[in-house]
mmCIF entry with sequence, helices, sheets and N, C-alpha, C, O atoms, coordinates in Angstrom:
data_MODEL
# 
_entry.id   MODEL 
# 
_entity.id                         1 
_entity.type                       polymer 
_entity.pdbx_number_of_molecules   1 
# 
_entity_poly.entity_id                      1 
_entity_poly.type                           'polypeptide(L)' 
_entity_poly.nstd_linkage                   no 
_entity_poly.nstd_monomer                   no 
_entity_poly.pdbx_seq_one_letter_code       
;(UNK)(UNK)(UNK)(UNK)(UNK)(UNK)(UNK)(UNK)(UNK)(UNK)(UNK)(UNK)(UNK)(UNK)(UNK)(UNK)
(UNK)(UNK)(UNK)(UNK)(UNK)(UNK)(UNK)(UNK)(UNK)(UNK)(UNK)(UNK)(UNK)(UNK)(UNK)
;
_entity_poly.pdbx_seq_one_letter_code_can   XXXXXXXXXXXXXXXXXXXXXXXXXXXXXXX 
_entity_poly.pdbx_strand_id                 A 
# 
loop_
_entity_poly_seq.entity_id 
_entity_poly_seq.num 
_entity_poly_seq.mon_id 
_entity_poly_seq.hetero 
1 1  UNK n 
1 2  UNK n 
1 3  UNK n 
1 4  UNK n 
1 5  UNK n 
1 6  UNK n 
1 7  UNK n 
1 8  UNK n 
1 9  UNK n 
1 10 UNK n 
1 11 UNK n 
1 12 UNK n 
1 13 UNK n 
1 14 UNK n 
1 15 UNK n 
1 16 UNK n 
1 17 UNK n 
1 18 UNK n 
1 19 UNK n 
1 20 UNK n 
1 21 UNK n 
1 22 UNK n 
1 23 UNK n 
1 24 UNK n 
1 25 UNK n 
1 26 UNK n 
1 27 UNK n 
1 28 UNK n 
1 29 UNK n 
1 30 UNK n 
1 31 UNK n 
# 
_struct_asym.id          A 
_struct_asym.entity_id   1 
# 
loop_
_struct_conf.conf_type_id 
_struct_conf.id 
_struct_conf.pdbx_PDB_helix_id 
_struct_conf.beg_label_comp_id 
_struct_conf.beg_label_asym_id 
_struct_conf.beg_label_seq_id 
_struct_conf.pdbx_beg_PDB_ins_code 
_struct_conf.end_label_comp_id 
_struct_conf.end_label_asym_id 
_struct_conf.end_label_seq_id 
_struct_conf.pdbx_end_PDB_ins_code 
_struct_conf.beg_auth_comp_id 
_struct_conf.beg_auth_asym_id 
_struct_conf.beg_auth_seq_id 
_struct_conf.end_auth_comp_id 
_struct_conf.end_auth_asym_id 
_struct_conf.end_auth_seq_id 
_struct_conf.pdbx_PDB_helix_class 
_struct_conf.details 
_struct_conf.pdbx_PDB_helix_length 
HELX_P HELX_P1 AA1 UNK A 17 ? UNK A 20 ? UNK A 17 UNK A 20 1 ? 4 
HELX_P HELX_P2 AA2 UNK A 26 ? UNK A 30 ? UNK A 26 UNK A 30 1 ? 5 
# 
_struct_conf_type.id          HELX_P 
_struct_conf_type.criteria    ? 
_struct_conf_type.reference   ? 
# 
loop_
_atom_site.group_PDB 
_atom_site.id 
_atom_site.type_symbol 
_atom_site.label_atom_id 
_atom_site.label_alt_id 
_atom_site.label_comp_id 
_atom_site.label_asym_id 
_atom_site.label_entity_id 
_atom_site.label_seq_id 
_atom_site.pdbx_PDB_ins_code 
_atom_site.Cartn_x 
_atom_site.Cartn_y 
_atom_site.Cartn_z 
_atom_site.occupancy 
_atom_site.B_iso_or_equiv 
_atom_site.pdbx_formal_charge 
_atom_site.auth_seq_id 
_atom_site.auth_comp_id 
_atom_site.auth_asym_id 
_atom_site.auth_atom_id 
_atom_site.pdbx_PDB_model_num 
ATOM 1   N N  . UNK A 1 1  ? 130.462 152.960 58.914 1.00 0.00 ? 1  UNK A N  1 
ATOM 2   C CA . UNK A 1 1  ? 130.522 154.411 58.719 1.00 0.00 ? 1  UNK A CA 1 
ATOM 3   C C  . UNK A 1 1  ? 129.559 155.103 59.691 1.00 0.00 ? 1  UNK A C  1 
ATOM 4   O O  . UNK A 1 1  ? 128.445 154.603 59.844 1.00 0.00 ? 1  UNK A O  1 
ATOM 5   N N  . UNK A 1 2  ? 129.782 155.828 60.128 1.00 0.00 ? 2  UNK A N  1 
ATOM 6   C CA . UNK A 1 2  ? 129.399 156.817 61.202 1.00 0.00 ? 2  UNK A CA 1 
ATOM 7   C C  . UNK A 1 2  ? 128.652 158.286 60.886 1.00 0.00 ? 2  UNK A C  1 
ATOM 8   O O  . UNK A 1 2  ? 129.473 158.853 60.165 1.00 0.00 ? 2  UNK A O  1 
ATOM 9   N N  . UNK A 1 3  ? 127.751 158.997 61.024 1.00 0.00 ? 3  UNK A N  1 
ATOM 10  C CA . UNK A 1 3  ? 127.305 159.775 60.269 1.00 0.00 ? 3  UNK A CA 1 
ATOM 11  C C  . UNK A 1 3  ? 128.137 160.955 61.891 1.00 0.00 ? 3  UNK A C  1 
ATOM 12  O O  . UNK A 1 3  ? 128.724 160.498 62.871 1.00 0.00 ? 3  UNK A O  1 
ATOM 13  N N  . UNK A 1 4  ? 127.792 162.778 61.512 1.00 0.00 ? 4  UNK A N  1 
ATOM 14  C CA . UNK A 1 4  ? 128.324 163.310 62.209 1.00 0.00 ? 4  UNK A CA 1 
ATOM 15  C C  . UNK A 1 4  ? 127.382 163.228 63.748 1.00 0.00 ? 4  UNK A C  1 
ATOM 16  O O  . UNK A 1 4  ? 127.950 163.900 64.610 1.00 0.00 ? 4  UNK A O  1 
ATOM 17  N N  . UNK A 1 5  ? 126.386 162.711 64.142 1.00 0.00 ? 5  UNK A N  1 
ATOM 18  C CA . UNK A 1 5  ? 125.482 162.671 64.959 1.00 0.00 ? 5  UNK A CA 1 
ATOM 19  C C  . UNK A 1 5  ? 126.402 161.124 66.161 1.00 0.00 ? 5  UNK A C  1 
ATOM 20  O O  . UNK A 1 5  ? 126.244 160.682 67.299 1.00 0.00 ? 5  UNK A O  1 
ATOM 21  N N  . UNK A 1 6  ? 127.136 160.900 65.204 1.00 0.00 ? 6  UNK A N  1 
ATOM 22  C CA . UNK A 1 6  ? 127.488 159.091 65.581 1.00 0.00 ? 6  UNK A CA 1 
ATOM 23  C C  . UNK A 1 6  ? 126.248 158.056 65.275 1.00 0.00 ? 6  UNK A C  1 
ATOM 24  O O  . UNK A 1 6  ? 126.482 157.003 65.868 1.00 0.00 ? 6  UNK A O  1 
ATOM 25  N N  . UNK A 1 7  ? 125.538 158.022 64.860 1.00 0.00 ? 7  UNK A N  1 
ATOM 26  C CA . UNK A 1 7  ? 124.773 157.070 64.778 1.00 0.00 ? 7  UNK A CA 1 
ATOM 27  C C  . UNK A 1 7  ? 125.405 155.949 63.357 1.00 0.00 ? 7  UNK A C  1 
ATOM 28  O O  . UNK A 1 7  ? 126.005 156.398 62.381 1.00 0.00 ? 7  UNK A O  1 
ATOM 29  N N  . UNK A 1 8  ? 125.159 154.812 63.522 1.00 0.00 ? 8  UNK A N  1 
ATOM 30  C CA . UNK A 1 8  ? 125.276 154.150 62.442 1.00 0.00 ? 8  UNK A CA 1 
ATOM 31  C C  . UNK A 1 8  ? 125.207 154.052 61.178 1.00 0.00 ? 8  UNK A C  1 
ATOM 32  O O  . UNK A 1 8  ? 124.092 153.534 61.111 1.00 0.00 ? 8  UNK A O  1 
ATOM 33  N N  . UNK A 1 9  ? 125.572 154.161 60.029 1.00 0.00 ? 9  UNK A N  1 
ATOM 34  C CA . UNK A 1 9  ? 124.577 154.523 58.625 1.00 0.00 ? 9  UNK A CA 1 
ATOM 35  C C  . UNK A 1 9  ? 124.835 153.342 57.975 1.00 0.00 ? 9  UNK A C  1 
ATOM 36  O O  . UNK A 1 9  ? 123.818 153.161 57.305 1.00 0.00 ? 9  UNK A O  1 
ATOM 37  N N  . UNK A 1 10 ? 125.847 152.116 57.701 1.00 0.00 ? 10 UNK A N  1 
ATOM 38  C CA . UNK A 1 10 ? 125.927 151.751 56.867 1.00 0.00 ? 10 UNK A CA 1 
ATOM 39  C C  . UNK A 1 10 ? 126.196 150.368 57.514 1.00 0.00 ? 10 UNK A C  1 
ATOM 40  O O  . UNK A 1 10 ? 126.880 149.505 56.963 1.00 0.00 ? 10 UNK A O  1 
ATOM 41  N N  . UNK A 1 11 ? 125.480 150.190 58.982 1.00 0.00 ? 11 UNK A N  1 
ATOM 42  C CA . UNK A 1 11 ? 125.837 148.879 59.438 1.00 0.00 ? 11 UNK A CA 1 
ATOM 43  C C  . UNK A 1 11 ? 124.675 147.704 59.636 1.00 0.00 ? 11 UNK A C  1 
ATOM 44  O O  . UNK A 1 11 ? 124.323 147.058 60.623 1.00 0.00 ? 11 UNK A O  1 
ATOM 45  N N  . UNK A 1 12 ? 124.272 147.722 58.355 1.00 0.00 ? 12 UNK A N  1 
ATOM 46  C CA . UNK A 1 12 ? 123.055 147.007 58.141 1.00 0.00 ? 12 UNK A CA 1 
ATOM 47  C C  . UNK A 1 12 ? 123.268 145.661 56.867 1.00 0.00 ? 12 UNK A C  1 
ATOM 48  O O  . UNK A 1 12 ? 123.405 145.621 55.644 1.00 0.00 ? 12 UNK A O  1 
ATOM 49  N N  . UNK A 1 13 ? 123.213 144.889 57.749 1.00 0.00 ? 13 UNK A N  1 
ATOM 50  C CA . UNK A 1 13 ? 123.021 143.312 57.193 1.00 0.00 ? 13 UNK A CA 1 
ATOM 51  C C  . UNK A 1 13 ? 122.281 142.615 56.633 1.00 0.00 ? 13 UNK A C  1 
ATOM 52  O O  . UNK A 1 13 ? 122.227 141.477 57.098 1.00 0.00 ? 13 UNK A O  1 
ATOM 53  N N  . UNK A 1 14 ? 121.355 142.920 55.386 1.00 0.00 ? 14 UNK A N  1 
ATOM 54  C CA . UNK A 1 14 ? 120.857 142.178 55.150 1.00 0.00 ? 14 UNK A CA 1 
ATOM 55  C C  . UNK A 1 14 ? 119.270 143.063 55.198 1.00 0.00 ? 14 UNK A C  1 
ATOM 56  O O  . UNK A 1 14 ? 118.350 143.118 54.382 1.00 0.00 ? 14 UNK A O  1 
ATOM 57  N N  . UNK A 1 15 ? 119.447 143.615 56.393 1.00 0.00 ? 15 UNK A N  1 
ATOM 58  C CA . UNK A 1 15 ? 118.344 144.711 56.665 1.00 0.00 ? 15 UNK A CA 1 
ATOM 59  C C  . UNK A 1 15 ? 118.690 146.368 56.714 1.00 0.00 ? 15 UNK A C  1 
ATOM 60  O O  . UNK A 1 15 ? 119.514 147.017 57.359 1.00 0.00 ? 15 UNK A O  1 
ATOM 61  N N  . UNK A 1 16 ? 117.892 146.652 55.943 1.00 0.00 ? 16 UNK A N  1 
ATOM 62  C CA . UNK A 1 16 ? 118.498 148.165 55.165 1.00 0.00 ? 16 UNK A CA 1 
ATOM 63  C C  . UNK A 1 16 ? 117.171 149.168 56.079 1.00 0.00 ? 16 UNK A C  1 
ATOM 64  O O  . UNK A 1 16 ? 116.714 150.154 55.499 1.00 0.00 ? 16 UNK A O  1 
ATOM 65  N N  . UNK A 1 17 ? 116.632 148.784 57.552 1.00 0.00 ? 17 UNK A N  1 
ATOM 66  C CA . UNK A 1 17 ? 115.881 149.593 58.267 1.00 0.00 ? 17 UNK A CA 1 
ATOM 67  C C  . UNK A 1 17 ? 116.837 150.821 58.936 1.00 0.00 ? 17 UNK A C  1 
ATOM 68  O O  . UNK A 1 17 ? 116.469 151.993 59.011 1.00 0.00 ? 17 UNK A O  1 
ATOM 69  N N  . UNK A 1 18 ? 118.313 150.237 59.467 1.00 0.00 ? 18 UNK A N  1 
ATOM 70  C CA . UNK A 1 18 ? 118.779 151.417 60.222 1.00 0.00 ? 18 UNK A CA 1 
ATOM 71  C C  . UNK A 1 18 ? 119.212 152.269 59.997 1.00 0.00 ? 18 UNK A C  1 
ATOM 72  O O  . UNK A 1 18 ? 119.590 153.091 60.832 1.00 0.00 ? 18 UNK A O  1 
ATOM 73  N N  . UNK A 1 19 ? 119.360 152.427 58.207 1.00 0.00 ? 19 UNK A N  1 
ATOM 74  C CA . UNK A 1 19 ? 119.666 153.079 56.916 1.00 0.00 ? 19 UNK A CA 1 
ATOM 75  C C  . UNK A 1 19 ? 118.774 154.093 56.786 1.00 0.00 ? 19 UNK A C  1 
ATOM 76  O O  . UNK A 1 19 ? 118.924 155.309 56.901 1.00 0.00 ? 19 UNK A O  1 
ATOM 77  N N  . UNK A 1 20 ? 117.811 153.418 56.526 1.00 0.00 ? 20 UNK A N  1 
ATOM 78  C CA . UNK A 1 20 ? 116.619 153.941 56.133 1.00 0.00 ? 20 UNK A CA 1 
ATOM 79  C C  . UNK A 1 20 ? 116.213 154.931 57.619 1.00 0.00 ? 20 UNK A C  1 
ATOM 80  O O  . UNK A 1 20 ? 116.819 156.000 57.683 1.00 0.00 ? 20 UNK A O  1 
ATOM 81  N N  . UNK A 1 21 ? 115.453 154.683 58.520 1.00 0.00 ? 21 UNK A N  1 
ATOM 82  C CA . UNK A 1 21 ? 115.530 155.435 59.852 1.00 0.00 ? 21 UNK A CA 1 
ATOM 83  C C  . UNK A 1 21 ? 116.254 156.269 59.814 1.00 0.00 ? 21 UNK A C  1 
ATOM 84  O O  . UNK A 1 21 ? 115.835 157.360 60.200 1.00 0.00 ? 21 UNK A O  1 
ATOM 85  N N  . UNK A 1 22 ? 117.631 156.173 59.354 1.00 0.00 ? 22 UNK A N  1 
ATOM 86  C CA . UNK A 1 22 ? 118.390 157.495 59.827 1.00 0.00 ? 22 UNK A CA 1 
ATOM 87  C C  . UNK A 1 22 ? 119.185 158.839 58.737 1.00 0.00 ? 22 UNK A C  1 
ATOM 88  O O  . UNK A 1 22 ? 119.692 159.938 58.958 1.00 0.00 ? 22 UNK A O  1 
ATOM 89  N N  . UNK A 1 23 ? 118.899 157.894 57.371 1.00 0.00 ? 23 UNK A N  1 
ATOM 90  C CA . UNK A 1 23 ? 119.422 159.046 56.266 1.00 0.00 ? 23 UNK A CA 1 
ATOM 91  C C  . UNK A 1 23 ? 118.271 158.250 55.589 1.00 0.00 ? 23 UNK A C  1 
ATOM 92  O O  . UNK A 1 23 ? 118.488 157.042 55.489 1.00 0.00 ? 23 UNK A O  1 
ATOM 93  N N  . UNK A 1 24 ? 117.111 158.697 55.115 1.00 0.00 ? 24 UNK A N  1 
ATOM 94  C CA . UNK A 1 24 ? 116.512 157.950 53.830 1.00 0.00 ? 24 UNK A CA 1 
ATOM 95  C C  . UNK A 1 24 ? 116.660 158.502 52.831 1.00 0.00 ? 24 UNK A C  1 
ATOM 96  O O  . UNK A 1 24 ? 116.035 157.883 51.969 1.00 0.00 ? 24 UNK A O  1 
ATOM 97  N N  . UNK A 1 25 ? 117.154 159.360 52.420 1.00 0.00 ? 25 UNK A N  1 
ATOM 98  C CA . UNK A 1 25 ? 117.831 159.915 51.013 1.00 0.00 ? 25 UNK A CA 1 
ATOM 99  C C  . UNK A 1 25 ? 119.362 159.156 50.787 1.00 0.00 ? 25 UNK A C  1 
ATOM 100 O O  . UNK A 1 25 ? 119.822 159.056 49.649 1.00 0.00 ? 25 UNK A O  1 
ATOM 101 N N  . UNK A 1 26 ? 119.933 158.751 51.715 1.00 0.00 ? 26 UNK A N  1 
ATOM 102 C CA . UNK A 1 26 ? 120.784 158.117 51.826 1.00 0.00 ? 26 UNK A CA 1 
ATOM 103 C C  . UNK A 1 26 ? 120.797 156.572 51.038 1.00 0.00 ? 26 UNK A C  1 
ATOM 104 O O  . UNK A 1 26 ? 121.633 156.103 50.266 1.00 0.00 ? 26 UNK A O  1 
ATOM 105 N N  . UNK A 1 27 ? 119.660 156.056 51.504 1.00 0.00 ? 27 UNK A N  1 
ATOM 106 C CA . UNK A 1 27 ? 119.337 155.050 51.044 1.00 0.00 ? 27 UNK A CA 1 
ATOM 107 C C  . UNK A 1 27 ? 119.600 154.482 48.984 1.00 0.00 ? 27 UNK A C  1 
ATOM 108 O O  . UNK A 1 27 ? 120.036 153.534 48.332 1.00 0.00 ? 27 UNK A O  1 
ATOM 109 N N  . UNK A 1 28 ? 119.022 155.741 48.795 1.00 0.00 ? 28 UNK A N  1 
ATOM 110 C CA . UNK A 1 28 ? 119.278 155.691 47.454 1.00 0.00 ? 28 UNK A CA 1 
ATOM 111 C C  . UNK A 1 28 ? 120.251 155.362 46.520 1.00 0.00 ? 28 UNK A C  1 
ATOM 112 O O  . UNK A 1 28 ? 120.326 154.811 45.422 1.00 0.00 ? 28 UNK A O  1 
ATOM 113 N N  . UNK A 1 29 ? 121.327 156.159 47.748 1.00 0.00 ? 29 UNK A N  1 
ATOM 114 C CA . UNK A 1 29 ? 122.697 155.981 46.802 1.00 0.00 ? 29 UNK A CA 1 
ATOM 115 C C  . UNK A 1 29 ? 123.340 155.121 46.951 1.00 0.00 ? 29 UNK A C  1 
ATOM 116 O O  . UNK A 1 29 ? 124.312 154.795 46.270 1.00 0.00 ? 29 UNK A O  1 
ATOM 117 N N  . UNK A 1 30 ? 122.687 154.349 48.329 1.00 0.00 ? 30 UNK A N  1 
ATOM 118 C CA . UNK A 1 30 ? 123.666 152.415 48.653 1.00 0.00 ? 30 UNK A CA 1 
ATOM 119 C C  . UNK A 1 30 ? 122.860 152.019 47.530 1.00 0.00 ? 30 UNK A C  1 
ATOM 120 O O  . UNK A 1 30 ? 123.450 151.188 46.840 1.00 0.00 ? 30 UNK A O  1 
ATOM 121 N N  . UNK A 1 31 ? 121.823 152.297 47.146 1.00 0.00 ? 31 UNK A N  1 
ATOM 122 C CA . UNK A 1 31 ? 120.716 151.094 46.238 1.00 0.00 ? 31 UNK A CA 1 
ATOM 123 C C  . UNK A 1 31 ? 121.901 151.554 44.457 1.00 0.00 ? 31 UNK A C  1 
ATOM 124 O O  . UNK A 1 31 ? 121.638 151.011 43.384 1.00 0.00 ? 31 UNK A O  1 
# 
């Protein structure tokens, strides 16, 4: 998934940093 900027949001394996870096409110709602 792609946020509107293009950056990555949800292409994190195992490691939830590029998540975090780029929506950290975001984070919450994968958790």
């Amino acid at each position: 998934i792609w946020d509107l900027n293009g950056r990555r949001l949800y292409t994190f394996e195992g490691h939830e940093a590029p998540v975090y870096s780029v929506c950290p409110h975001h984070k919450e709602s994968i958790q």
